[in-house]
N, C-alpha and C positions, 0 to 999 in steps of 0.2 A: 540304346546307349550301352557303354563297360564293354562294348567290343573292340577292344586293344590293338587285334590284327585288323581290323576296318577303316578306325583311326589313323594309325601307322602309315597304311597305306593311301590312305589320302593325305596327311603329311608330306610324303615322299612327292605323291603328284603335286601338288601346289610348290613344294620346292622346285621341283623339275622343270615346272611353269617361269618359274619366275625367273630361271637361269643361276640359280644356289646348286652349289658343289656339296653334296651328300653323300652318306652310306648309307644302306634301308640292309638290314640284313635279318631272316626271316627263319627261324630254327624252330623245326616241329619236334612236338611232345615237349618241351622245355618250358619248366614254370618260370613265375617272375625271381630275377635274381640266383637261376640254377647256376649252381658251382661247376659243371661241366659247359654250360653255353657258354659261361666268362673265358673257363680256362682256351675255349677254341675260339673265340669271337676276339677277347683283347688286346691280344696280341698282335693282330690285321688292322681292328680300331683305330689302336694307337699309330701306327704307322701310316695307317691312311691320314689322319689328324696332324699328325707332325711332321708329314713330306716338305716338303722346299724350306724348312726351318733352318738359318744358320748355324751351325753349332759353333760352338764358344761366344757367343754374341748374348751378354749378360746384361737385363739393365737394373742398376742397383736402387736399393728403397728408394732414394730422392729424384728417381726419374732422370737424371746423366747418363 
């Protein structure tokens, strides 16, 4: 066990299984939380995440 990259990757396979839309992304020599993996990773992240998202389409606290 506490192997992360092991884990991860069978994460991904059981996603892959089940027909779940994922990103597995895999950067060597990079510790947890490296300030150089974020600045190259979060940027593709967040754009993979928030594709087909309407924008200006706001729903306010009371759910309207």
């Amino acid at each position: 066990m506490h192997d992360w990259v092991l884990a991860n990757e069978r994460m991904a396979r059981v996603l892959a299984e089940k027909g779940y839309e994922y990103q597995y992304v895999f950067v060597r020599n990079a510790w947890h939380c490296d300030k150089a993996m974020k600045e190259q990773t979060l940027p593709g992240a967040l754009e993979w995440l928030w594709q087909g998202y309407e924008q200006g389409r706001v729903k306010s606290a009371g759910g309207e």
